[in-house]
FIDREN-298670 format. One record per atom (N, C-alpha, C, O): z, y, x; residue in one letter. Coordinates in steps of 0.001 Angstrom, whole numbers, padded with zeros to 6 digits, always signed. Layout:
<nodes>
ZYXA...
</nodes>
This chain:
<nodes>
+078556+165513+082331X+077662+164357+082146X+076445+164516+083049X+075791+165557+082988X+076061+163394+084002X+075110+163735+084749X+073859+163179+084133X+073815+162272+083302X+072965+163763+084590X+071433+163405+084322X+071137+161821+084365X+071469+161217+085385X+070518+161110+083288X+069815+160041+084009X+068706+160139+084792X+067976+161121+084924X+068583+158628+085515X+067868+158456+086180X+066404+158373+085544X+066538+158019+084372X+065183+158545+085835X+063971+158201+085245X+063353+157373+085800X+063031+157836+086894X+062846+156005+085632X+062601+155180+086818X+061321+154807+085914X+061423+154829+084688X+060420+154551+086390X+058855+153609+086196X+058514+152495+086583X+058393+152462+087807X+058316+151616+086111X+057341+150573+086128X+056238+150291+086166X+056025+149423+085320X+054765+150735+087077X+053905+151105+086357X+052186+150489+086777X+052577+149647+087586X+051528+150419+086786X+050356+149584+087400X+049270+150205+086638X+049625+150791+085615X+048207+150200+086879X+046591+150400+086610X+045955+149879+085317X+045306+150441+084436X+046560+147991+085591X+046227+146868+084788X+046892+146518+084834X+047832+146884+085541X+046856+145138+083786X+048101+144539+083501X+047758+143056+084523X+046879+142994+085383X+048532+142162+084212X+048994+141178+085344X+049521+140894+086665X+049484+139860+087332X+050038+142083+086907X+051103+141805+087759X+052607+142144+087304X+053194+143111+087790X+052964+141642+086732X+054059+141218+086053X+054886+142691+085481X+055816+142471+084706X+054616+144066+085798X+055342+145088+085616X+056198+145222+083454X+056987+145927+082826X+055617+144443+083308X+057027+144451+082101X+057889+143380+082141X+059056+143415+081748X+057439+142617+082519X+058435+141638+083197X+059452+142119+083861X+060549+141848+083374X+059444+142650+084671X+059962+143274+085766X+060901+144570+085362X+061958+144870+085917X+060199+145357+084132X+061213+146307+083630X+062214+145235+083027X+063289+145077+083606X+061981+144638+082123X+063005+143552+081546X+063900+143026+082196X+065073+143134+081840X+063626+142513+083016X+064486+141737+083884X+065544+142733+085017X+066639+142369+085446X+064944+143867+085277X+065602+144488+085937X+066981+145538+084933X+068129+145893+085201X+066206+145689+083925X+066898+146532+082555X+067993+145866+082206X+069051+146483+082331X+068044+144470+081688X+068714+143412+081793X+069814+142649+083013X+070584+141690+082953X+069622+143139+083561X+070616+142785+084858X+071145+143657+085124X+072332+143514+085418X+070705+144652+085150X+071915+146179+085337X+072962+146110+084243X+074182+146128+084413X+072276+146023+083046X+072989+146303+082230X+074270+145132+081208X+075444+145396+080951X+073694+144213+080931X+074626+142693+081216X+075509+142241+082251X+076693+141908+082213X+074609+142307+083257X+075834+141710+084784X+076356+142939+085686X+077240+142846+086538X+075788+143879+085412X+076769+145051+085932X+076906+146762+085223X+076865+147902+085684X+077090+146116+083814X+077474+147678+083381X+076072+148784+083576X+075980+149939+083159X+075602+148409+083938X+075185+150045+084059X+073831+150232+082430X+072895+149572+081979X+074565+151570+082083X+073957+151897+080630X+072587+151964+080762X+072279+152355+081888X+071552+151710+079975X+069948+151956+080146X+069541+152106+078716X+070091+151666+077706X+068250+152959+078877X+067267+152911+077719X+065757+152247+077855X+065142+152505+078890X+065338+151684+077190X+063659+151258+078212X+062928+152147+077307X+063549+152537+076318X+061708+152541+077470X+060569+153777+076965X+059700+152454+077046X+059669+151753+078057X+058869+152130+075671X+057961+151407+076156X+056902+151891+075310X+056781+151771+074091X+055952+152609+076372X+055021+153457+076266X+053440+152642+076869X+052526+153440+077074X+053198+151491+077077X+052313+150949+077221X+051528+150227+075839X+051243+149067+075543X+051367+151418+075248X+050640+151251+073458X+049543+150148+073474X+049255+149454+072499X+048899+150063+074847X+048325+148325+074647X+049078+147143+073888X+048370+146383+073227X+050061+146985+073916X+050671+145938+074169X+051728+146016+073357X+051798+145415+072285X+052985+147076+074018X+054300+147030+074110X+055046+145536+073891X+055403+144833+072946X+055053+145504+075139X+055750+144031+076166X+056590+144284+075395X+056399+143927+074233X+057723+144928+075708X+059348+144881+075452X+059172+145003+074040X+060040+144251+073596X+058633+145448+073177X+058882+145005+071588X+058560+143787+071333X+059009+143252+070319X+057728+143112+072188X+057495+141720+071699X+058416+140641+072215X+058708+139605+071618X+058935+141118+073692X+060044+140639+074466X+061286+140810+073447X+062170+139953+073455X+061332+141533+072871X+062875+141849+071689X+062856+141053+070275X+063763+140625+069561X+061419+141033+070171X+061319+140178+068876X+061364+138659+068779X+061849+137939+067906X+060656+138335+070040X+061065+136698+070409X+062784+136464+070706X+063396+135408+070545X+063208+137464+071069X+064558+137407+071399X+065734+136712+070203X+066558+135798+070167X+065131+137947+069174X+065896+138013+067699X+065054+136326+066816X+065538+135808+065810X+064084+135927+067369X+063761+134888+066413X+064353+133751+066991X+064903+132844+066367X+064191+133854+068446X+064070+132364+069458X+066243+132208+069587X+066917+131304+070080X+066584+133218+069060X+068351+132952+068829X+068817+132857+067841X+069957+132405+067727X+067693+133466+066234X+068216+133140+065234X+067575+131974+064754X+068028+131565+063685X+066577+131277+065286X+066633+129971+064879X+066833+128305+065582X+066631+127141+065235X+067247+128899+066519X+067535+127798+068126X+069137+127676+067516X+069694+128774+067510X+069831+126746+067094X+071393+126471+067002X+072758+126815+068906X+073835+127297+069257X+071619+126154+069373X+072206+126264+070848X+072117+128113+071761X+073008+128565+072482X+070831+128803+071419X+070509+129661+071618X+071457+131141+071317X+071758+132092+072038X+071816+130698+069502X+072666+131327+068657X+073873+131503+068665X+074321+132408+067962X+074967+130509+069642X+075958+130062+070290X+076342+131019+071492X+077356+131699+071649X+074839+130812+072569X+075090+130832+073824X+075327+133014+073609X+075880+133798+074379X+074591+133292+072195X+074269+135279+072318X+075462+134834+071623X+076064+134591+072668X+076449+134473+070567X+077502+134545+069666X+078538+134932+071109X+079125+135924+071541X+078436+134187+071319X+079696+133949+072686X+079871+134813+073763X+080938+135197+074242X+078349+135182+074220X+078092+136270+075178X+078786+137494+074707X+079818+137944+075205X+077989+138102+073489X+078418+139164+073102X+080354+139694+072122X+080989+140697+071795X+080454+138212+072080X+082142+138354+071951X+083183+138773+072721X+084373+139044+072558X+082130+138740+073900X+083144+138979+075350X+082743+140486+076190X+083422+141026+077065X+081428+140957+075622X+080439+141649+076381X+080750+142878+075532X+080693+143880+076245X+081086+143187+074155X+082042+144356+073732X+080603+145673+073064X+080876+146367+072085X+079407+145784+073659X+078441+146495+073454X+077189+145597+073012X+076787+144485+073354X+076707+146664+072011X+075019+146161+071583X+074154+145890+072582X+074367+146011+073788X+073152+145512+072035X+072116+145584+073092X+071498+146500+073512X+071623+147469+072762X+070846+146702+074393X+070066+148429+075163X+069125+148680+074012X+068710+147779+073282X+068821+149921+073894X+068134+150229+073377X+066681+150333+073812X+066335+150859+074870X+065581+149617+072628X+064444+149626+073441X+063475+150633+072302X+063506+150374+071099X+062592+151846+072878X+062154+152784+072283X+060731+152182+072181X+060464+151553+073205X+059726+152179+071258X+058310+152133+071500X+057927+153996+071566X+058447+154835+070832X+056892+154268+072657X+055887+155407+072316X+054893+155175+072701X+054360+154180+072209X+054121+155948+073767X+052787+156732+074228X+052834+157564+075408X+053675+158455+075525X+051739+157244+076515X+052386+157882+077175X+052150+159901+077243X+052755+160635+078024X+051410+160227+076488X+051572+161419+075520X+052945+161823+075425X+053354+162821+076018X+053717+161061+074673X+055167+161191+073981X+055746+160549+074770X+056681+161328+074586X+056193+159755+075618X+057183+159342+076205X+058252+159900+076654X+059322+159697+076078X+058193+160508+077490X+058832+162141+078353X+059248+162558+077287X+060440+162250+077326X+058965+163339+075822X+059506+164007+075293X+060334+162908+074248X+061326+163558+073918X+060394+161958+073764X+061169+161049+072919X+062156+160563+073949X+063205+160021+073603X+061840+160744+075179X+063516+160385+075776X+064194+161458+075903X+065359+161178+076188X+064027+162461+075832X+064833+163571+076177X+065604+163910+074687X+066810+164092+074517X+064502+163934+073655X+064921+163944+072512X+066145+163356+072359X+067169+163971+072061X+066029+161629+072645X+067074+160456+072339X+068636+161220+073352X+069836+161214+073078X+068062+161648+074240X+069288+161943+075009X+069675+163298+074383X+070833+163610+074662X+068969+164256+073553X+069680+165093+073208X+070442+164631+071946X+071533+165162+071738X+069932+163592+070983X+071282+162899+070008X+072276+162225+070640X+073190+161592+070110X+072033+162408+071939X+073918+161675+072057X+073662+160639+073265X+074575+160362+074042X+072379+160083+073382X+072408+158765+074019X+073305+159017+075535X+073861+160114+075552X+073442+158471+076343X+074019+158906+077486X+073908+157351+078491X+074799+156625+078934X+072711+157289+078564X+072331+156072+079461X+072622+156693+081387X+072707+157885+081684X+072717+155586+082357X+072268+156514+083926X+071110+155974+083950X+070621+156691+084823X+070080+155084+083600X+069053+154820+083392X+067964+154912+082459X+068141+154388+081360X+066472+155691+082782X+065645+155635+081825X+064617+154428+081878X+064026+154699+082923X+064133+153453+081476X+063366+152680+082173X+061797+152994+081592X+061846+152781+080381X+060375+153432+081995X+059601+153465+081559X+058731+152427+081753X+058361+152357+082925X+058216+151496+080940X+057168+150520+081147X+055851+151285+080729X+055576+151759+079627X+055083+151281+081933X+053714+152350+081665X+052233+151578+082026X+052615+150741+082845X+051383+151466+081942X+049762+150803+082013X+048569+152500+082300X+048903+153634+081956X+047902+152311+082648X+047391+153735+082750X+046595+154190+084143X+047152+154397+085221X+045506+154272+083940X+045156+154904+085668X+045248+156101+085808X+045802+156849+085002X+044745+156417+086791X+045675+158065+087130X+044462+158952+086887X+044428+160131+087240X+043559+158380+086321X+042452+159368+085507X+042877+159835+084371X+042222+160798+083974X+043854+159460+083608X+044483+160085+082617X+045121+160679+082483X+046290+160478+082814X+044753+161612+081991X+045829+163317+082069X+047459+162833+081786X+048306+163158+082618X+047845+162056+080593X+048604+162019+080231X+049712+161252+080663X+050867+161477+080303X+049189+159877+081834X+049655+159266+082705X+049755+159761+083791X+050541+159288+084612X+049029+160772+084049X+049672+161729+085026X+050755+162684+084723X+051571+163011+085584X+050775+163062+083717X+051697+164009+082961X+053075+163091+083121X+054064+163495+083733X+053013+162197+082677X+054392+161053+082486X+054545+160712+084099X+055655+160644+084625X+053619+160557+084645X+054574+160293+085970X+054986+161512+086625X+055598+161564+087692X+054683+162301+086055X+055126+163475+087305X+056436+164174+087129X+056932+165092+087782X+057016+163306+085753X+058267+163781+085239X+059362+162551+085535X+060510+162589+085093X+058852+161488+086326X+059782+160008+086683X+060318+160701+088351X+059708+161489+089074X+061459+160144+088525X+062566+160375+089952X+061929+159248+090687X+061489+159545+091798X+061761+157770+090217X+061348+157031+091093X+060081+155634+090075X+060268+155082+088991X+058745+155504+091187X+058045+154824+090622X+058193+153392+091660X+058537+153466+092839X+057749+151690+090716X+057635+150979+091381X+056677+150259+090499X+056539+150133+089282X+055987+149778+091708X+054334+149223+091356X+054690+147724+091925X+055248+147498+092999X+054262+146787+091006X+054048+145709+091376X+053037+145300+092191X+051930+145822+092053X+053173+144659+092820X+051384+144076+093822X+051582+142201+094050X+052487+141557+094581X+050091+141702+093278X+050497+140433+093671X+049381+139799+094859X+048795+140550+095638X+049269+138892+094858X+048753+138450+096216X+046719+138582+095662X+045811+138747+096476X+046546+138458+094263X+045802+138563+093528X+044699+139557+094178X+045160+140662+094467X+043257+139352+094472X+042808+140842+095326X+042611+141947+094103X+042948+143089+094415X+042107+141762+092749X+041631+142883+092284X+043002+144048+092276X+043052+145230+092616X+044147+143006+091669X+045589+143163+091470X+045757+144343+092620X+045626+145565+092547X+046123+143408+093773X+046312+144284+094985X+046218+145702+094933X+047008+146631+094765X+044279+145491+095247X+043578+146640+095703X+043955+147476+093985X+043930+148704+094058X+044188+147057+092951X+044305+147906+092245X+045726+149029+092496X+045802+150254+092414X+046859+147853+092865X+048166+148548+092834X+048230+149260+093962X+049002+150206+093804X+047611+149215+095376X+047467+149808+096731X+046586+151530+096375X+046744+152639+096885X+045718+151053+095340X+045164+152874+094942X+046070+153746+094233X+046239+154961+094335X+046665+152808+093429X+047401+153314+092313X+048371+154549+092731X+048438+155772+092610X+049295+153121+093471X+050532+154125+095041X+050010+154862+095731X+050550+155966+095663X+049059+154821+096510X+048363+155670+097340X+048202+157324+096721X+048592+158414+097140X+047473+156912+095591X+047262+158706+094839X+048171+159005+094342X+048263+160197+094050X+049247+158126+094010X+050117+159162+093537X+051021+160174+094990X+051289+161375+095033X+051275+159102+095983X+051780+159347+097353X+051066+160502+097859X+051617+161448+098422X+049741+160389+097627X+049009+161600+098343X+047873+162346+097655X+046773+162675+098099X+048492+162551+096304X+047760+163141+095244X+048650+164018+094516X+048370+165149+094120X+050221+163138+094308X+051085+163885+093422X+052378+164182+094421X+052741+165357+094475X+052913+163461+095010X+053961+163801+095567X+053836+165054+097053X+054546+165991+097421X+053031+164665+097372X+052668+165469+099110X+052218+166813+098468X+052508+167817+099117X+051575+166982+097331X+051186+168254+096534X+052467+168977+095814X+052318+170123+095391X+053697+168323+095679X+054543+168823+094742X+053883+168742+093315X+053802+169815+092717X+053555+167977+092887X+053461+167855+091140X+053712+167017+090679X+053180+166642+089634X+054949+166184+091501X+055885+165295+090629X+057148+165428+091165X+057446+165742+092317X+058013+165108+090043X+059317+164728+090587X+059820+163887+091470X+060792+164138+092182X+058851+162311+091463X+059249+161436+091993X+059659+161692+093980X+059212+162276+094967X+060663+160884+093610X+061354+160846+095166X+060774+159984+096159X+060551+160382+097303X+060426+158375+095618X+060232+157215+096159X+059472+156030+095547X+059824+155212+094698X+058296+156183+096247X+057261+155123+095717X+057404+154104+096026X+057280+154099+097251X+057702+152680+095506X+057630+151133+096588X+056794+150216+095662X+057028+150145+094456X+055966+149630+096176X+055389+148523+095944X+056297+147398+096166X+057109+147380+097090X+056106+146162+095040X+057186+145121+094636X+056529+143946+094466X+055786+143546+093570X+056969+143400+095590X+055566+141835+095560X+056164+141050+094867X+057344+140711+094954X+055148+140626+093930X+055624+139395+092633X+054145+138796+092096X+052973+139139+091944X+055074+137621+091915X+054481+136173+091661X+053389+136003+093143X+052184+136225+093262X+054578+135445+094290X+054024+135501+095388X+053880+133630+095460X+054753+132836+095109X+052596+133320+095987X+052775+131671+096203X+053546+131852+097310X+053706+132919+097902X+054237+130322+097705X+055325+130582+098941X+054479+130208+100235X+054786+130778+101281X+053583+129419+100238X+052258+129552+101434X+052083+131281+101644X+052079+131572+102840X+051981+132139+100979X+051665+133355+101015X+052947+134465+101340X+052907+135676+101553X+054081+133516+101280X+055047+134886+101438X+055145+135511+102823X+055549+136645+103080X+054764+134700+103566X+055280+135326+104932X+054025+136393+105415X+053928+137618+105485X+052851+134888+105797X+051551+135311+106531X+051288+136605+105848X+051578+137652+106426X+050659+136611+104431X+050198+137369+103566X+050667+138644+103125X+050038+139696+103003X+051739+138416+102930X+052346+139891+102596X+053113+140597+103768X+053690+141668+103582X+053099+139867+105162X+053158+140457+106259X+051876+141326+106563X+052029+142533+106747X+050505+140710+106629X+049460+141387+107077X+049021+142727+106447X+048549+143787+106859X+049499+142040+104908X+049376+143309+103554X+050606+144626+104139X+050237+145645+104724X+051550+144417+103932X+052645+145356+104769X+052009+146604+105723X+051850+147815+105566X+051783+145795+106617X+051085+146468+108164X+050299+147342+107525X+050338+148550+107762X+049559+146828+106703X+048345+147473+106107X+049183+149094+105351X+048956+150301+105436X+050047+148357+104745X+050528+149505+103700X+051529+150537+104799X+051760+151693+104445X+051966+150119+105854X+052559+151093+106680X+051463+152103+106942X+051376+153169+106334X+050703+151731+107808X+049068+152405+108021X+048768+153573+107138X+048354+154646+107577X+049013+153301+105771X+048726+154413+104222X+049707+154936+104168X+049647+155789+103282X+050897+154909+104768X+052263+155477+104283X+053072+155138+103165X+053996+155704+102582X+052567+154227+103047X+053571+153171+101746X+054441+152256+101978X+054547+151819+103123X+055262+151765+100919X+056142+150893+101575X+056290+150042+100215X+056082+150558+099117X+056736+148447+100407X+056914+147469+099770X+058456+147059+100121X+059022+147121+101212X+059006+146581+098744X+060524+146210+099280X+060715+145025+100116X+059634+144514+100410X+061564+144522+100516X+061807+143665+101436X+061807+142350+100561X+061384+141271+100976X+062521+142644+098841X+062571+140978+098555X+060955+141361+097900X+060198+142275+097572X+061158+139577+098030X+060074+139321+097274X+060165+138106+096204X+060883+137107+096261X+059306+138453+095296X+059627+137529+093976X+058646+136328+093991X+057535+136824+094181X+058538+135033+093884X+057819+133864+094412X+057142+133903+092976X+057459+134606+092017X+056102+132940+093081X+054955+132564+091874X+055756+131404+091043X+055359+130242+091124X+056839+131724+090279X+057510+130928+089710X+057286+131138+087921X+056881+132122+087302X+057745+129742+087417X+057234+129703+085750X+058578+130346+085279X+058424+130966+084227X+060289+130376+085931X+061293+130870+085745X+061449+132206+085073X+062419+132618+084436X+059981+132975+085412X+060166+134508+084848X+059628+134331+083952X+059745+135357+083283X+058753+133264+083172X+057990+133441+081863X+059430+132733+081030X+059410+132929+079815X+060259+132196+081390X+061108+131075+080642X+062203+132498+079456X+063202+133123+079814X+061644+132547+078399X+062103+133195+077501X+062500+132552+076042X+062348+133031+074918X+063190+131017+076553X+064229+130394+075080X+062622+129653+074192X+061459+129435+074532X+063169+129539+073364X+062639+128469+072208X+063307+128166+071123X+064530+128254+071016X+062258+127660+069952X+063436+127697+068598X+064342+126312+068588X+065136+125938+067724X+063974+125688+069798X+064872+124106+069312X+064912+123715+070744X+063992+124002+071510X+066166+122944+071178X+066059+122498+072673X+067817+123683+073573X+068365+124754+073313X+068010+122499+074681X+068901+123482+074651X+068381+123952+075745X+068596+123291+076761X+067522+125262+075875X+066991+125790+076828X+067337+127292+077376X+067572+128211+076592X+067345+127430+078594X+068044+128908+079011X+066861+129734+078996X+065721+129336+079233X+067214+130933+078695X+066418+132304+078584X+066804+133105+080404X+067898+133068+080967X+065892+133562+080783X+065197+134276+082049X+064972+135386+081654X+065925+136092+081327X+063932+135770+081586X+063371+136858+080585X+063868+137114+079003X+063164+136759+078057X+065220+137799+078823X+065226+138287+078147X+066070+139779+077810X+067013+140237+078456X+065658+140149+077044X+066087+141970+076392X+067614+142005+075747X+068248+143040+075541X+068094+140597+075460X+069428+140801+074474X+070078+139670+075356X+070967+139062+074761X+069876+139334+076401X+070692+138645+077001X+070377+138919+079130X+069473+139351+079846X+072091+138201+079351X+071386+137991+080796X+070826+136669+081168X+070985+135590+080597X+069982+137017+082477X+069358+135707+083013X+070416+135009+083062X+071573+135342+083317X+069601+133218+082598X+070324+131834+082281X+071160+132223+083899X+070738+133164+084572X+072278+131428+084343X+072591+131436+085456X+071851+130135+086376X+071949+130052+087600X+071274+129383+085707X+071274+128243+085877X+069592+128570+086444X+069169+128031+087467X+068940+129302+085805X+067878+129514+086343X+067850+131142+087567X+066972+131815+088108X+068621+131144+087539X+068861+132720+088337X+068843+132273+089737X+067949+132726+090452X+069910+131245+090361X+069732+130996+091743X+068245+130393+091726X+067497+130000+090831X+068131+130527+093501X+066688+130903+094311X+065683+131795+093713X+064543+131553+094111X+065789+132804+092828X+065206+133604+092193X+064675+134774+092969X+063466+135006+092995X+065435+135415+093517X+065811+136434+094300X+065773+137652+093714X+065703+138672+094399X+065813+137676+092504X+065992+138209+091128X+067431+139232+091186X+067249+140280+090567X+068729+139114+091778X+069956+139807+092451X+069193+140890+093254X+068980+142092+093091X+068817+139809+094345X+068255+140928+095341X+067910+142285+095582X+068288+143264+096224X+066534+141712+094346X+065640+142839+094263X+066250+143694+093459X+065870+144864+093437X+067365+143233+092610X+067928+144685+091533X+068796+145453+092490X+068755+146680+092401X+069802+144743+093658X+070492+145399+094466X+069598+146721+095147X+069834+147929+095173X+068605+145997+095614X+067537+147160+096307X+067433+147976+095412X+068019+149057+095472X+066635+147611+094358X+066629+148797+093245X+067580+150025+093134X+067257+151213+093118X+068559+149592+093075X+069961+149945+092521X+070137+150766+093647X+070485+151912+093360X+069996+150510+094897X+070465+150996+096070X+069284+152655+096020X+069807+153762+095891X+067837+152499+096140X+067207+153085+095706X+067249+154050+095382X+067185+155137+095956X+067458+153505+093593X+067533+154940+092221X+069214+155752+092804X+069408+156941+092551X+070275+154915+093567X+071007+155319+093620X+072163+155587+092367X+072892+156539+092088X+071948+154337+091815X+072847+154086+090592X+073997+152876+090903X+073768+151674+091045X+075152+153490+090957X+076759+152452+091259X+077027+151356+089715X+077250+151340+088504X+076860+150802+090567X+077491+149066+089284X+078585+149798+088560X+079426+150417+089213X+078619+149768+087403X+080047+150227+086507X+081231+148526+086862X+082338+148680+087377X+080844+147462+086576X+081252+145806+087158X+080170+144753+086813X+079259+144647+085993X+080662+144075+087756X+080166+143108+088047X+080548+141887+087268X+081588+141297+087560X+079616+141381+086093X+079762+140117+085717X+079577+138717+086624X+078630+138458+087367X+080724+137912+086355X+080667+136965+087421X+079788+135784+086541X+080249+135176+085576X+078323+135595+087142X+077324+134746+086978X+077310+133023+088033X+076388+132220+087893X
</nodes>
């Protein structure tokens, strides 16, 4: 049995979409192509993905159309849903290892993390992840926040040896489309300059990633934890893309491919 992967999600502050982004990426591996995951959701502000799981379980058990579309899915789909852990990032690191010593056997760990790197303990948790990805949006505080973030860990933790991680990328999301080219071209250049790197797709300033169902209406779910993205809202997303890159990345093989 080989090791999973440990992968991060992780930013300074919040608003640039990084639980979003674990979700959606957690969710597409694991729905449209097999591949097993756990998410760690260790951002004790908040915890996105418990609230992302709970709208899930309400917005399908009381939507008639909603209740249908998961009845049907999962008749065909044969497995539960991923498992989603709440911790700390204190405990994170050690409650997944734990989970994997009862049995779990995911190739993916997913950590959703919040935290600046003044914190011992967010340093502690990243230095035990294989691969981190930082969101950056066109936003300046955003930016300049996620450009320090990568930076020290690039040349604070990794160039020092006191992390595991292999591969840092910055992940442009909720880009206006006036801004995709000019903007995150000039930003790029910039980030070559620091020794960083941003992936190639990029995710547009779309309402598609907030679209997470409703109790009435026959409306498709985007964002969600117990299902895959609507198909209907998936094209021009570039939402494939960026998981292929991912995927290519962490270096994790599709178990199959659901045809969407």
């Amino acid at each position: 049995m080989s090791e999973p992967v440990f992968v991060a999600f992780a930013t300074q502050k919040g608003g640039a979409g990084k639980s979003t982004l674990t979700a959606l990426t957690a969710s597409y591996l694991y729905y449209l192509e097999g591949v097993d995951v756990i998410v760690i959701d260790c951002d004790d502000r908040q915890h996105s993905q418990k609230d992302y799981r709970e709208n899930d379980l309400n917005v399908t058990g009381e939507n008639p159309y909603l209740k249908r579309v998961m009845q049907n899915f999962y008749r065909n789909f044969g497995k539960k849903a991923y498992e989603i852990i709440l911790s700390n990032p204190a405990e994170a690191a050690k409650v997944a290892v734990e989970r994997l010593d009862e049995g779990a056997n995911p190739q993916v760990v997913f950590f959703d993390i919040t935290g600046t790197v003044n914190d011992i303990e967010i340093v502690k948790l990243l230095s035990v992840m294989d691969y981190l990805f930082v969101p950056i949006t066109t936003d300046t505080a955003d930016m300049k926040s996620s450009i320090r973030f990568a930076s020290h860990v690039v040349n604070n933790m990794i160039t020092t040896g006191k992390t595991k991680i292999k591969e840092v990328n910055l992940v442009w999301n909720r880009v206006p489309s006036k801004a995709k080219t000019r903007l995150c071209g000039i930003i790029d250049n910039y980030l070559d300059e620091l020794g960083l790197h941003s992936l190639d797709t990029v995710l547009a300033n779309s309402s598609r990633f907030f679209k997470d169902g409703a109790t009435v209406g026959k409306v498709g779910m985007f964002r969600s934890t117990m299902l895959p993205p609507d198909k209907r809202l998936l094209k021009g997303s570039n939402l494939p893309e960026l998981v292929a890159e991912i995927r290519k990345i962490i270096n994790v093989r599709t178990v199959w491919r659901k045809r969407i």
